[in-house]
BALUM-277610 format. One record per residue (C-alpha): x, y, z. Coordinates in steps of 0.2 Angstrom, whole numbers, padded with zeros to 4 digits, always signed. Layout:
! BALUM-277610
XYZ
...
***
This chain:
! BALUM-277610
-1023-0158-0793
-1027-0141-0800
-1017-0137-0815
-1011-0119-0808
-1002-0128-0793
-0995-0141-0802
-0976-0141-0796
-0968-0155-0796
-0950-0158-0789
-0938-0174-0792
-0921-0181-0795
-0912-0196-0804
-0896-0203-0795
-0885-0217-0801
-0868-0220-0807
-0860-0210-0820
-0862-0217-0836
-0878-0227-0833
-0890-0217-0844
-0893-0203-0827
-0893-0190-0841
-0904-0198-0854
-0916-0202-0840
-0916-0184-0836
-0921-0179-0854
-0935-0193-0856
-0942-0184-0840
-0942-0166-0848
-0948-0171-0863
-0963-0180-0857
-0968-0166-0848
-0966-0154-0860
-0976-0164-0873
-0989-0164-0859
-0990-0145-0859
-0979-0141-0845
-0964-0129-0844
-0947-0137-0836
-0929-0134-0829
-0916-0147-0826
-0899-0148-0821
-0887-0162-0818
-0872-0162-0804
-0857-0174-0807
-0840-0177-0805
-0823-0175-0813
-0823-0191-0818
-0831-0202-0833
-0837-0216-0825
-0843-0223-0810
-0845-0210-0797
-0862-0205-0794
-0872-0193-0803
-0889-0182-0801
-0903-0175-0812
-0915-0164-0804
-0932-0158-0810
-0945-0145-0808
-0961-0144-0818
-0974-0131-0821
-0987-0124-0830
-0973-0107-0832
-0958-0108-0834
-0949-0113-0815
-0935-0102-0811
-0925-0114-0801
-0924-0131-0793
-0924-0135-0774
-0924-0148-0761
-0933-0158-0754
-0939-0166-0769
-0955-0173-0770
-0949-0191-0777
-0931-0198-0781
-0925-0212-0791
-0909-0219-0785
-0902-0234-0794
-0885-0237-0782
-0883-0240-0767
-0873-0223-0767
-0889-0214-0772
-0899-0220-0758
-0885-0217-0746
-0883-0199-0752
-0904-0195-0755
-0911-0205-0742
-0915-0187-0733
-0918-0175-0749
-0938-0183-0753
-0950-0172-0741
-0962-0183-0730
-0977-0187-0741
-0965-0190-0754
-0957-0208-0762
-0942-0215-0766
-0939-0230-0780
-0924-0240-0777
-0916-0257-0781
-0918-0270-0770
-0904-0276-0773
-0894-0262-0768
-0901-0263-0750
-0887-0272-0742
-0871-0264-0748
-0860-0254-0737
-0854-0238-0735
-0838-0245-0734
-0838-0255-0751
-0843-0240-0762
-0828-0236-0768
-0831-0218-0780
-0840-0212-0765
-0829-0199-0758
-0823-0203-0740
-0827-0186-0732
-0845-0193-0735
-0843-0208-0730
-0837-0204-0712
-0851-0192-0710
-0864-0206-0717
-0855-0219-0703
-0856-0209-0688
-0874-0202-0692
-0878-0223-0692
-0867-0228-0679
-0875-0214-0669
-0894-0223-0669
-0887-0241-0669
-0889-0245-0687
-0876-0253-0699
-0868-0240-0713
-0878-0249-0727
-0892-0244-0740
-0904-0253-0731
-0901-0242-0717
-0904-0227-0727
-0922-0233-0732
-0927-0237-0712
-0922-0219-0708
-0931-0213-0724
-0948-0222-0719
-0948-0217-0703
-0946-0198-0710
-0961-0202-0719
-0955-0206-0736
-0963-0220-0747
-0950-0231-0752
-0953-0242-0767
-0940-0258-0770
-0941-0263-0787
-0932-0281-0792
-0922-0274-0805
-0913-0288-0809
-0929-0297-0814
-0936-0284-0823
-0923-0283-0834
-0923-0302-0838
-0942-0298-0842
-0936-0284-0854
-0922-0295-0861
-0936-0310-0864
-0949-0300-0871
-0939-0293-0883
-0926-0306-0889
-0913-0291-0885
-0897-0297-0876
-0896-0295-0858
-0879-0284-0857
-0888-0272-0869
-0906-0274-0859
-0897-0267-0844
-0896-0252-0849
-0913-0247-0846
-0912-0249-0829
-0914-0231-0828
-0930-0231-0839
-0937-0244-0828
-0934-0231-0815
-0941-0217-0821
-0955-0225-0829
-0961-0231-0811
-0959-0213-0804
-0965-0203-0818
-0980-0217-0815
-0983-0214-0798
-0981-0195-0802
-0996-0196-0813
-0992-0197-0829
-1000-0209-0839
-0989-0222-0850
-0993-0214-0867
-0984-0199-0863
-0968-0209-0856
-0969-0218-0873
-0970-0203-0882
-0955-0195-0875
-0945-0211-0876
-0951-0211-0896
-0945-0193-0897
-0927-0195-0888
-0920-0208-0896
-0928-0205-0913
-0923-0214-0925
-0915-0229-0916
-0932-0241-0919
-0925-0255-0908
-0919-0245-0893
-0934-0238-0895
-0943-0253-0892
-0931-0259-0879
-0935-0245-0869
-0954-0242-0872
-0955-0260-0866
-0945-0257-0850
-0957-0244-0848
-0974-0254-0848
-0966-0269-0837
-0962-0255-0825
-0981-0248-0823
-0988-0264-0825
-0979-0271-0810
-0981-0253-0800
-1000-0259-0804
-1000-0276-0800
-0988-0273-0782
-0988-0254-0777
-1004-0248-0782
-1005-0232-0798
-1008-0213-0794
-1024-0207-0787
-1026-0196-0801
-1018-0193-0817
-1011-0173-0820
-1021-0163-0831
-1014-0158-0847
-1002-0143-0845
-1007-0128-0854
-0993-0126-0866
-1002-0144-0875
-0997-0145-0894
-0984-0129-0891
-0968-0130-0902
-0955-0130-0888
-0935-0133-0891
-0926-0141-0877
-0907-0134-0874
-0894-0132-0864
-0886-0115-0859
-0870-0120-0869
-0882-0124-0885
-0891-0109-0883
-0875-0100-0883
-0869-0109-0899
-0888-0105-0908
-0884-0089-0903
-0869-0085-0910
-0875-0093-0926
-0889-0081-0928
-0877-0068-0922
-0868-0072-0940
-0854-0082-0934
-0840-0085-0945
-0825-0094-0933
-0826-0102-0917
-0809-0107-0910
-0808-0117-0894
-0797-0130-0885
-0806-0145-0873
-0810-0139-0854
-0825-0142-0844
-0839-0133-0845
-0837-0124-0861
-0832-0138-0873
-0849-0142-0875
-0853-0126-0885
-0840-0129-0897
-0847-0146-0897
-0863-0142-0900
-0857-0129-0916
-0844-0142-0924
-0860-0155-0923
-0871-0142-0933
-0858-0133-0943
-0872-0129-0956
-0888-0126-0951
-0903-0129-0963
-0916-0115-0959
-0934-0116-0960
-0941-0110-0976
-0950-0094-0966
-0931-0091-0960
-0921-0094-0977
-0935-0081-0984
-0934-0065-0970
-0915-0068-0972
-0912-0074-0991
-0900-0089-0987
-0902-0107-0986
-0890-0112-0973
-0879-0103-0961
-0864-0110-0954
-0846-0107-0946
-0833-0116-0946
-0825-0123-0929
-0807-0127-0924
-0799-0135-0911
-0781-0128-0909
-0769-0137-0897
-0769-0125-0882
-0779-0109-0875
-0765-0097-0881
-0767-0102-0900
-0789-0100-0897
-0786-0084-0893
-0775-0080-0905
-0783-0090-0920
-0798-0079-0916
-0788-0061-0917
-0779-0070-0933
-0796-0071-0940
-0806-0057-0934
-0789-0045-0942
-0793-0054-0957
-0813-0049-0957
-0822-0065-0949
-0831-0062-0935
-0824-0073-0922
-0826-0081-0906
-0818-0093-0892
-0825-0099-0877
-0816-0107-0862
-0817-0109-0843
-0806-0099-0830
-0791-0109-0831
-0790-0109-0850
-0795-0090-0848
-0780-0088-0839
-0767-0093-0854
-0776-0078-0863
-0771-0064-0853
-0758-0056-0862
-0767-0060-0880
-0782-0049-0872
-0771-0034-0871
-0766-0038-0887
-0783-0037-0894
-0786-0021-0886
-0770-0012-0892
-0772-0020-0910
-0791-0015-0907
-0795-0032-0914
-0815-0037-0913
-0815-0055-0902
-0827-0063-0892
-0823-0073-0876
-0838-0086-0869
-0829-0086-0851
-0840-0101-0845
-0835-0099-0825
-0835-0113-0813
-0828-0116-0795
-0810-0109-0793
-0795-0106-0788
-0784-0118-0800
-0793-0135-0808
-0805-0132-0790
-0822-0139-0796
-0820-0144-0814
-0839-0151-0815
-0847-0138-0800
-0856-0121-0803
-0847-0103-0796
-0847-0085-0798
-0826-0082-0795
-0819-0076-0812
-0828-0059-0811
-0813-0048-0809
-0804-0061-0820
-0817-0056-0833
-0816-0036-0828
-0797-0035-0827
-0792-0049-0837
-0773-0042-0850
-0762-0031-0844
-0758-0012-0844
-0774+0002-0846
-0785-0012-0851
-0804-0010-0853
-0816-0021-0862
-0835-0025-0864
-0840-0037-0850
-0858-0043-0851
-0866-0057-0836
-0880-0067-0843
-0896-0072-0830
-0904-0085-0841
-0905-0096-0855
-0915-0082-0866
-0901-0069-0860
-0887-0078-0865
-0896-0081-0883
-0897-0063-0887
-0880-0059-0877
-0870-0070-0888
-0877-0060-0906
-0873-0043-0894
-0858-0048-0892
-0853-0051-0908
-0861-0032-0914
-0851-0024-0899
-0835-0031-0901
-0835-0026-0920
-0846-0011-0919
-0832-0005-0906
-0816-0015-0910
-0813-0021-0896
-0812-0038-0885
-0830-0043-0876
-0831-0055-0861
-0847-0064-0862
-0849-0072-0843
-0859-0086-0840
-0856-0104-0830
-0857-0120-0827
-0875-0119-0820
-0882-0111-0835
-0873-0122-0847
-0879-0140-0841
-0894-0132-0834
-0911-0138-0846
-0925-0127-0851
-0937-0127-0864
-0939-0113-0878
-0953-0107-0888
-0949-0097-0905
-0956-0081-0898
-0942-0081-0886
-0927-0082-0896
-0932-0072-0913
-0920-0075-0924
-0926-0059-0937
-0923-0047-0920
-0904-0053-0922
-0899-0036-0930
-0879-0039-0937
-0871-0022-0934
-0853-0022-0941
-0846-0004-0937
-0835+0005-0945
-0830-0011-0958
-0824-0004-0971
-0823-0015-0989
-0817-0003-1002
-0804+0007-0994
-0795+0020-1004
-0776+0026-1004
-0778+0037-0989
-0784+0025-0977
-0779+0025-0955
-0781+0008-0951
-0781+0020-0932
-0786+0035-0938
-0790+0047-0923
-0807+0050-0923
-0819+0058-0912
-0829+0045-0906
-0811+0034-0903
-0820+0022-0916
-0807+0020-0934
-0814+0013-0949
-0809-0004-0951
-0804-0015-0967
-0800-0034-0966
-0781-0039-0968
-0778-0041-0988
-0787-0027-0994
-0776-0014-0992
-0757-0015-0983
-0759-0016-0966
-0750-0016-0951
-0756-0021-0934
-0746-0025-0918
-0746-0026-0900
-0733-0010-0898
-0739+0006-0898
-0743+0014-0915
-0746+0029-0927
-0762+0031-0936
-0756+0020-0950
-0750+0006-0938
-0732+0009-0938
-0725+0006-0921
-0719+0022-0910
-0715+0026-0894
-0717+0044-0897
-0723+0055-0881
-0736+0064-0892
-0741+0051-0901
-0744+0040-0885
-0753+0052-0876
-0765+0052-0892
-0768+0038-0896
-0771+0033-0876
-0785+0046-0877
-0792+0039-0891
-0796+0023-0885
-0802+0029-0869
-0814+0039-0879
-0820+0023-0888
-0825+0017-0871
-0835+0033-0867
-0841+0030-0884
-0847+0014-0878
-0854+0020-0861
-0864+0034-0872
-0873+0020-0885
-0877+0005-0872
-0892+0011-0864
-0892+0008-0844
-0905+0000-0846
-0896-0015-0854
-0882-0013-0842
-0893-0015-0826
-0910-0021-0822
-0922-0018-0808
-0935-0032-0805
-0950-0027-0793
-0956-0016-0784
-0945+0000-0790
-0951+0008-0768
-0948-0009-0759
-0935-0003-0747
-0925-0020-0746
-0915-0024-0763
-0906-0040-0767
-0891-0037-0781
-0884-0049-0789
-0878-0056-0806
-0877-0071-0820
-0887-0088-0817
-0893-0083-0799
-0904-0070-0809
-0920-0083-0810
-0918-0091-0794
-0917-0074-0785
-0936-0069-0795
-0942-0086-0790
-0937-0081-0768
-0944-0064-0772
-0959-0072-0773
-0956-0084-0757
-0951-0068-0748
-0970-0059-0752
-0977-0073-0746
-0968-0072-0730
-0973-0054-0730
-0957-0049-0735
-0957-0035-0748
-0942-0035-0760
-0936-0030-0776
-0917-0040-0786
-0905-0026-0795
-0897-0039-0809
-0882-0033-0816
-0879-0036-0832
-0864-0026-0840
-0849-0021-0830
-0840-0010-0840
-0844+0001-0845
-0852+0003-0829
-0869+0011-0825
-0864+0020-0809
-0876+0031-0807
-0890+0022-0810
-0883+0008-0800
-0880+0023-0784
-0896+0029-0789
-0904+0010-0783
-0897+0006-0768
-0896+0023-0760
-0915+0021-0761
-0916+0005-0751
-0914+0003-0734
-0908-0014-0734
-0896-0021-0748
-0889-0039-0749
-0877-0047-0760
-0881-0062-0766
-0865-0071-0776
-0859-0088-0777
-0841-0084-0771
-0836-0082-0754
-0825-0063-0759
-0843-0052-0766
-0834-0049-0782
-0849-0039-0784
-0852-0030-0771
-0831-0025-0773
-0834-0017-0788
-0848-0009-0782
-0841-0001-0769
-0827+0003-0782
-0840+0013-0797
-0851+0019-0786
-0843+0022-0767
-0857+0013-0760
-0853-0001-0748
-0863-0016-0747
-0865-0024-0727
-0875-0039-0730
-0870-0054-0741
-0878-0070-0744
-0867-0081-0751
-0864-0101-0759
-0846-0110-0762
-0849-0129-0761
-0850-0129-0780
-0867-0132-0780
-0882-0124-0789
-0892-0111-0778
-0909-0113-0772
-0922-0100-0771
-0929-0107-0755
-0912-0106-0747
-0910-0088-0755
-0928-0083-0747
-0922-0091-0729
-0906-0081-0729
-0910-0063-0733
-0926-0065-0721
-0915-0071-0707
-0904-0055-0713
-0918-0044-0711
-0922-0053-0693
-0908-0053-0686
-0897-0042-0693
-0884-0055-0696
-0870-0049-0709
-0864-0064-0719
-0878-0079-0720
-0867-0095-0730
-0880-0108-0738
-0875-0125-0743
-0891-0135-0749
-0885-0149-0761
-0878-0165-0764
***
């Protein structure tokens, strides 16, 4: 295989709880310590154990935009894995299985939900076979997959022999065994398996070993039964790079760091806990000597607190940021909710907060683990009253880096509350980063107007021309700040005059702010800047959008993708400028409303006729992207719905 066409596609199912996502991270690792670049994200339910679970892969020499089906091999360790990607593996592919598994049925599998199961029955009971896993594997072969049954059960008593190790404790890699046999058969050769397994469990010696041996039984009896690769894959051409593997919510927390964090408030809700996690878990970071040198520290740090509800997040943070921290919560929509009316207080009280919104599929609890694009307005229109704010959408994992330290600068540069939007996809979403991607000496810390030495005559709201006030932390001189309206020195008012200017001050904060952010950071046009079909969109779709641009050329199809990035302020004219250009525009948003295409219409007047859009909660494809709009621009068709996805 010639290393420029090296992409490779695959997915790990089992039960939640057994090992999917460490499996997952063995996987990426290997390749990237082969030279490859990789993405990987994992689906899985609201609960904690038990129900199934998926990791999927992509690998290639660049960085791949975006995952898709079908995959060219799956590892299913459950019969509730083979019964729910027996028909994801293209023909020519394979599928590793448990031969065990192969008589359960349908009916007996209890976390699978029973929406599926019905479908699963009748499409058996429609071509005489009985609802079980063996089942799934006939229809499989017969589509031209390769199915492999491996004897787990023996394997691991192998495993359990060869290294004296208990057998309860051996079990547990029977998801290495899984994926040692599929990476195999991939071709890889063992010593990079090894390698990875070395790398992600570190300093644990003995499941080391545990694993590396599960690991050679595996390809030594894919030898001895199946038969190995053809060929071994070349060396990628990023061999002996330094790469960093993170998640979207790490990237976030290493961000804000950078970005000079001081407090991160938070209370537990899926997906954003992670990020807070991930900071309270690295509270103080040891830098590299290069680092501790260009910045003249030793460490950097914050400090991380869990409070008992969303409400006191919020208002921990504005607590903090009054007192001169620079401060930060994250949540997800619902948490979001319970912070509507301290937003408002933040912008009245001009109080410098950031809000990680980490969206995910909506309305109410709705999806708790699944991907969406619904708490845009949320975001845009979020406290009550005359109520603007910075709100920023990040496309990618090196986006989001540098969002979270411009986020930070904005909120205290222009005293004021910043939305930063990302989701669910992004955070559990896998990538590797090289340093030349996220620069930490490029994080510039802009603190506005702070003022540390005030003197006697100091306006904590002083009308100003540019709506922006000097502004000294809580202690340093006396100081009043409260959600009522107020007089220059902060006394509350409700004074005609007085309302009128201070209402016009803060509006002139946000031309302020429309003036300084270039439009250029608030909206960006990929491609062609002539092609006369544009896709626009926003947020986590941005790289799987690039990645169907390309599909689409292929198919002759010439395109170029509008991202948005900020949406207030918002650029309208350059936004106006775009579209009226195009003869064709589709939005492309994972909520079933256009949220985008709303406020669109809204800023700039133009009214968008063509969506394409995805609500099941799963992650979108390029492929289905690059099916949909070519079937828009076919047929005409207004609205195409995809729902690729497990």
């Amino acid at each position: 295989m010639a290393q420029n066409n090296v992409d490779i596609k695959f997915l790990i199912g089992g039960p939640q709880g057994g090992g999917i996502e460490s499996a997952g991270q063995i996987a990426l690792k290997t390749f990237i310590l082969k030279g490859y670049q990789v993405i990987g994200t994992r689906e899985y339910q609201s609960n904690i154990m038990g129900a199934h679970s998926y990791f999927t892969i992509r690998v290639k020499p660049e960085r791949p935009g975006a995952i898709n089906f079908p995959v060219d091999a799956a590892v299913v360790l459950d019969a509730e894995s083979v019964l729910t990607h027996f028909q994801d593996v293209k023909k020519g592919g394979f599928m590793v299985y448990d031969t065990t598994t192969l008589k359960t049925k349908i009916a007996n599998i209890a976390p699978m939900p029973k929406p599926l199961k019905d479908r699963l029955t009748a499409f058996f009971q429609e071509r005489g076979l009985e609802p079980t896993a063996e089942s799934a594997v006939k229809i499989a072969e017969e589509n031209g997959v390769k199915t492999i049954g491996l004897p787990m059960k023996n394997l691991i008593r192998e495993v359990a022999h060869k290294t004296g190790a208990p057998l309860s404790r051996v079990s547990k890699t029977l998801n290495t065994i899984g994926l040692a046999t599929t990476l195999y058969l991939l071709g890889v050769e063992a010593s990079w398996i090894e390698k990875a397994i070395a790398v992600h469990f570190a300093a644990k010696k003995k499941v080391v070993d545990m694993n590396v041996e599960a690991a050679k039984l595996a390809i030594n009896y894919v030898d001895e039964h199946i038969g190995g690769p053809c060929c071994f894959l070349p060396e990628g051409p990023n061999l002996g790079k330094e790469a960093m593997l993170v998640t979207g919510n790490e990237i976030v927390a290493i961000g804000k760091t950078v970005g000079g964090l001081t407090l991160q408030t938070y209370y537990p809700i899926t997906p954003a806990s992670d990020e807070a996690l991930f900071l309270e878990g690295h509270r103080n970071y040891d830098l590299a000597p290069w680092a501790a040198e260009a910045l003249e520290l030793k460490k950097l740090g914050s400090v991380v607190l869990q409070t008992e509800d969303e409400l006191s997040a919020i208002m921990a943070a504005i607590g903090a940021a009054v007192a001169g921290a620079r401060s930060a919560t994250s949540t997800s929509g619902p948490g979001f909710a319970l912070m509507n009316e301290a937003i408002s207080l933040a912008i009245m009280a001009e109080v410098p907060v950031v809000l990680t919104l980490w969206q995910r599929g909506g309305p109410s609890t709705g999806l708790p683990t699944r991907e969406g694009q619904q708490d845009l307005f949320h975001a845009l229109f979020s406290g009550h009253g005359d109520n603007p704010k910075i709100v920023v959408a990040s496309g990618d994992h090196i986006e989001a880096f540098y969002d979270a330290i411009k986020a930070l600068n904005w909120a205290e540069k222009y005293q004021t509350p910043v939305v930063h939007l990302v989701d669910k996809y992004l955070a559990s979403t896998i990538t590797n980063v090289y340093r030349e991607d996220i620069d930490p000496l490029k994080a510039q810390i802009e603190r506005g107007k702070l003022v540390e030495n005030p003197g006697p005559d100091y306006l904590r709201y002083k009308i100003t021309e540019d709506g922006i006030s000097p502004r000294a932390p809580m202690g340093k001189v006396p100081l009043v700040w409260t959600g009522l309206e107020h007089t220059e020195d902060g006394m509350p008012t409700e004074d005609p005059v007085v309302r009128e200017q201070m209402m016009a001050k803060r509006r002139r904060k946000f031309e302020t702010i429309a003036r300084e952010i270039p439009d250029d950071e608030k909206a960006v046009l990929h491609g062609d800047p002539d092609a006369k079909i544009t896709l626009v969109s926003w947020g986590s779709t941005k790289p799987i959008i690039l990645e169907a641009l390309k599909i689409l050329e292929r198919e002759g199809i010439k395109a170029n993708f509008l991202q948005l990035r900020i949406f207030y302020p918002f650029p309208t004219e350059k936004v106006r400028k775009i579209l009226e250009n195009a003869d064709l525009v589709i939005d492309i948003e994972q909520n079933d409303l256009g949220q985008a295409a709303f406020l669109i219409r809204g800023f700039t007047g133009f009214t968008i006729e063509h969506f394409v859009k995805k609500i099941t909660g799963r992650a979108l494809w390029d492929t289905e992207v690059a099916l949909a709009v070519k079937k828009i621009v076919e047929t005409g068709e207004r609205e195409v719905v995809v729902n690729g996805g497990a």
